[in-house]
C-alpha positions in Angstrom: 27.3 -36.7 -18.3 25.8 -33.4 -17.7 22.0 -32.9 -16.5 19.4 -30.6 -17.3 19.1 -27.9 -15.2 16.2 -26.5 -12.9 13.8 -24.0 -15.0 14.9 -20.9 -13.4 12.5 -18.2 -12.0 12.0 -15.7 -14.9 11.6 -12.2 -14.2 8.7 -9.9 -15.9 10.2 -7.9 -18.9 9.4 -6.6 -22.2 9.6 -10.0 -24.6 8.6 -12.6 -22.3 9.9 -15.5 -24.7 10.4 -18.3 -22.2 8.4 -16.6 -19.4 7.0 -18.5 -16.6 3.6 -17.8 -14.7 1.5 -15.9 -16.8 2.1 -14.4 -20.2 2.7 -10.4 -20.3 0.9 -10.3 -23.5 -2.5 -12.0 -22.8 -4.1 -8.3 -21.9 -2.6 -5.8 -24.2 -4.1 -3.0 -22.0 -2.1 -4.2 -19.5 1.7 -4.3 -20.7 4.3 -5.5 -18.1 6.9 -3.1 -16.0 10.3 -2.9 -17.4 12.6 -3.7 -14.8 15.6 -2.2 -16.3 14.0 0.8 -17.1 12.8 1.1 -13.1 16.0 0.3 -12.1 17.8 2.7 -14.3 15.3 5.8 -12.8 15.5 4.5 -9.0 18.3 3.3 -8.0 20.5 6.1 -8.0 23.8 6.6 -5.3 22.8 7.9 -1.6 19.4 7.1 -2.4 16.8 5.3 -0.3 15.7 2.8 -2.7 18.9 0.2 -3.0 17.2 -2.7 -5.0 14.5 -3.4 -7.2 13.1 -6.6 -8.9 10.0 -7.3 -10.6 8.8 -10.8 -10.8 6.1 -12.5 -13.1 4.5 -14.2 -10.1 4.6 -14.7 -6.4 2.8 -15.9 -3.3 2.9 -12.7 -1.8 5.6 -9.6 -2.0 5.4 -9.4 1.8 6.2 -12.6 2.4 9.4 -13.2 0.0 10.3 -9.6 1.4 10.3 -10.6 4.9 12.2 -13.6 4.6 15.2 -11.3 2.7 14.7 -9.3 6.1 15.6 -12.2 8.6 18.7 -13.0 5.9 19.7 -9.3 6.9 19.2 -7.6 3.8 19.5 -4.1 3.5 17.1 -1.1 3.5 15.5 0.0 0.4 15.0 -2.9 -1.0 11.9 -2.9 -3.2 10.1 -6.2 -5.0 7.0 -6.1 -7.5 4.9 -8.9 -8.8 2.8 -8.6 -11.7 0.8 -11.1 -10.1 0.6 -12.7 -6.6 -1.9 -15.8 -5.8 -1.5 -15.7 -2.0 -2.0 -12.0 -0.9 -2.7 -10.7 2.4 -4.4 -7.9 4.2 -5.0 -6.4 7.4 -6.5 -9.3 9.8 -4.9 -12.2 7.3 -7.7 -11.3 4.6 -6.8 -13.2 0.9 -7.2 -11.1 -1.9 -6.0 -11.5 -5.7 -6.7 -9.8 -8.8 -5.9 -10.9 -12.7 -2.8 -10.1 -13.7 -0.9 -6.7 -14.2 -3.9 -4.5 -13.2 -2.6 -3.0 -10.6 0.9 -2.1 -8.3 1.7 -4.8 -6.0 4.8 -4.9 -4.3 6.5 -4.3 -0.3 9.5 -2.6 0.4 11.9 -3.5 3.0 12.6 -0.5 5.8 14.8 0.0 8.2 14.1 3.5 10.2 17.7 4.3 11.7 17.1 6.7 14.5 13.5 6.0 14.9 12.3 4.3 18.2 10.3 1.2 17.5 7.0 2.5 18.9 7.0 5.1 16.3 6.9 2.0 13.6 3.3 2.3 13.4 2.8 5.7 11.8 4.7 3.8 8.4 1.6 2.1 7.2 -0.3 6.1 7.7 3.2 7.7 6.0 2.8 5.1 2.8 -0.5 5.9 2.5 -0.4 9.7 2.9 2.1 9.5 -0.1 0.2 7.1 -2.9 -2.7 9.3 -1.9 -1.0 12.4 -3.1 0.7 11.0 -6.0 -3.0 9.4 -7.2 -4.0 13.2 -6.7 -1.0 14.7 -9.0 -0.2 12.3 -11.7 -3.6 10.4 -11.6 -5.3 13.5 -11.4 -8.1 10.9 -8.8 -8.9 12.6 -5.8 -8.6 10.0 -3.4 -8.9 10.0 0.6 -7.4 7.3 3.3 -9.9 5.4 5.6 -8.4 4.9 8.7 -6.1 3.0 9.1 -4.7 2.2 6.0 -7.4 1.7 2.9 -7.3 3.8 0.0 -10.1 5.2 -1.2 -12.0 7.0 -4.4 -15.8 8.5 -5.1 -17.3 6.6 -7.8 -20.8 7.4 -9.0 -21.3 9.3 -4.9 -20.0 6.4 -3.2 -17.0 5.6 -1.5 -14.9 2.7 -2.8 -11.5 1.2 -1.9 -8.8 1.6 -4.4 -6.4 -0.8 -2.4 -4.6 -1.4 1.0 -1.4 -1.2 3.3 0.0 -3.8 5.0 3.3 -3.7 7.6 4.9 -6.5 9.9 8.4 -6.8 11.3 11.1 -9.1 10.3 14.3 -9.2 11.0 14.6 -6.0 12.8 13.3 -4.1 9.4 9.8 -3.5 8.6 7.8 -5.2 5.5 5.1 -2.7 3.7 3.2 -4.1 1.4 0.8 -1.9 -1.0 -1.7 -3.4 -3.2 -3.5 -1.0 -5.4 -6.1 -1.6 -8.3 -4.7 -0.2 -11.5 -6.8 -0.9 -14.6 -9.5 -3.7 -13.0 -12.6 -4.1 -15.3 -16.0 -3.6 -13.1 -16.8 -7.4 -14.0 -13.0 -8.2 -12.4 -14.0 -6.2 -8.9 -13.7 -8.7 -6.5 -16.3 -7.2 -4.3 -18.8 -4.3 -4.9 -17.1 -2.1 -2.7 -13.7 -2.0 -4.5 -13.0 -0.1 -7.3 -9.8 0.8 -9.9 -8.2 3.8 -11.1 -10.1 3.4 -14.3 -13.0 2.9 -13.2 -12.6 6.0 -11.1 -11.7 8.0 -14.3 -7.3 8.4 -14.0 -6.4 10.4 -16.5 -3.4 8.1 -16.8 -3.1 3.8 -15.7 0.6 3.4 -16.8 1.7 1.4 -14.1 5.4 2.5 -14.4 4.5 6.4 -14.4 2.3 5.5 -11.2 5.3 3.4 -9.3 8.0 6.2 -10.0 5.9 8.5 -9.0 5.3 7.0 -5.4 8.3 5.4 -4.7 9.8 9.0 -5.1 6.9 10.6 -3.5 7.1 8.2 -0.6 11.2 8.2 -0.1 10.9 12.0 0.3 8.3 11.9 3.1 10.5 8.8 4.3 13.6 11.1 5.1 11.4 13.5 6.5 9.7 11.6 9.1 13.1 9.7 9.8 14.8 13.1 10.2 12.7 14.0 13.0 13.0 10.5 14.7 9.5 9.6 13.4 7.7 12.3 15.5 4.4 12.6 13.5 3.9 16.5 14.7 7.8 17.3 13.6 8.0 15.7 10.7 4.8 17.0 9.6 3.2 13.8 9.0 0.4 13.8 11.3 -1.7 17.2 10.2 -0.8 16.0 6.3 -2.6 12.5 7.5 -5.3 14.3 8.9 -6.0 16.4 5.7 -6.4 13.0 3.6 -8.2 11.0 6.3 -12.0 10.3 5.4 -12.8 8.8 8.6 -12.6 12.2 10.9 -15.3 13.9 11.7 -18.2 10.9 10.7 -20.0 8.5 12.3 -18.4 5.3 12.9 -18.7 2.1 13.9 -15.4 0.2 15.0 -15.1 -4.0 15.4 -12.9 -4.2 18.2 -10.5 -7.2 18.9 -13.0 -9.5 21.2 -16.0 -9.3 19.3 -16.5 -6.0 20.8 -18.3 -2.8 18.8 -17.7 0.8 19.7 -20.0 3.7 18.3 -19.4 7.4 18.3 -17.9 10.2 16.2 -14.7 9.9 15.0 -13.1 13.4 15.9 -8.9 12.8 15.6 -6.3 10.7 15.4 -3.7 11.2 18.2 0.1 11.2 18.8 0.3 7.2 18.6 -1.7 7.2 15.3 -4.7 5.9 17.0 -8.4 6.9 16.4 -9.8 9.1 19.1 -14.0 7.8 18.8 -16.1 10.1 21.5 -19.1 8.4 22.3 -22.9 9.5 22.9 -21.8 9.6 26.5 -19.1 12.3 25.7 -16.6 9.8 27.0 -13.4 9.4 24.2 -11.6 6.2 23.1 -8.1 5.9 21.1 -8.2 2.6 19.3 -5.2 1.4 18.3 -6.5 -1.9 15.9 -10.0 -2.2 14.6 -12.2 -2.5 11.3 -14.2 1.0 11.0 -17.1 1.3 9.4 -18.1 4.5 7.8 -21.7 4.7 9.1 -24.5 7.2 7.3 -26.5 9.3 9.6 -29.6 7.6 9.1 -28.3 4.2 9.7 
């Protein structure tokens, strides 16, 4: 006698007859990505990406990622949720947002030729390349907050746009990237956060936007792996620089500890860490900590 099967996963596509998690046609605005059709543009012979899968919903990209990475699968490997309901940022921060309004998804890395203590400029390289692909096909001038936030002007105040987040597994390195798309201001899920809509993109197709940065970001990938991931050879580090909103400011950093350093924050060195001189003259190179972009007259 045979048995019913298991209701299997279904991935996002165009009909969504049968789908599981949440329907692609509750938000018309917000149509889902076409796995086929990414595929079909991508994942082309001798290049970097190798694999590409879009799911309706997840825990966290990051996460699934990772554990492909301990099962030893290979570089390039790229996975999008039109949803995820367990999320992380930097310092285990939860975060969600509805569905399809914005680009969530990791890819799976493995630098060949790059020694590991250069892994930490990846998180700085992603975010040096969606920043200049929101610049060209968004046409939203946007700026990176050291380490890894992204960040837009709306109405004279700087908002975040999304986030980077890397770990290791496996011997390969996870990078998440969670960026708001089309969010409504009532769907914000703080004040300080904002959308490329709100921040006036001249376009929010997803699929244009994720093209665009996966190619953006493979290019500047070979580049910085080329020169063994040294930040000055590759080019990275003065193209970081030019994007990074924190230089140059007032800042106050949290430090690991419960610790607070205030100063100027005047360059980021050869290890990708921020160099904060102090009232005292004296200069500090943090290498984890929350900044805070502080006003003059605070």
């Amino acid at each position: 006698m045979s048995t019913p099967e298991s209701p299997r996963p279904r991935r996002s596509g165009l009909r969504g007859f049968g789908h599981a998690g949440p329907s692609p046609w509750t938000d018309l605005d917000r149509p889902p990505l076409d796995e086929a059709a990414l595929r079909l543009d991508l994942l082309r012979p001798g290049a970097l990406w190798t694999s590409l899968d879009v799911v309706s919903e997840t825990g966290s990209t990051n996460s699934d990622l990772a554990a492909r990475a301990r099962d030893g699968a290979p570089e390039g490997a790229v996975l999008v949720a039109e949803s995820q309901h367990a999320a992380r940022g930097r310092l285990d921060r939860r975060w969600s947002a509805p569905p399809r309004s914005g680009l969530f998804l990791s890819v799976l890395l493995r630098p060949q030729g790059v020694p590991m203590e250069r892994y930490g400029w990846l998180p700085i390289l992603i975010g040096t390349a969606v920043s200049a692909t929101l610049d060209r096909i968004a046409g939203v001038r946007t700026g990176l907050k050291w380490p890894n936030d992204l960040q837009a002007e709306v109405d004279g105040q700087e908002r975040k746009l999304g986030g980077i987040l890397t770990e290791l597994s496996g011997g390969a390195v996870v990078a998440g990237l969670g960026l708001n798309v089309s969010l409504r201001q009532a769907e914000l899920p703080v004040p300080t956060a904002t959308s490329l809509a709100l921040a006036g993109a001249e376009t929010t197709d997803r699929a244009t936007l994720l093209r665009a940065l996966l190619r953006e970001f493979a290019e500047l990938y070979g580049e910085w792996t080329a020169a063994a991931g040294d930040p000055h050879a590759s080019g990275l580090l003065p193209a970081y620089t030019a994007r990074c909103t924190t230089l140059n400011r007032p800042v106050k950093v949290q430090l690991p500890g419960e610790r607070e350093l205030l100063g100027e924050a005047v360059a980021v060195d050869g290890d990708g860490r921020l160099v904060v001189r102090t009232p005292d003259g004296a200069r500090h190179a943090v290498a984890a900590g929350d900044v805070v972009h502080v006003r003059p007259q605070d």
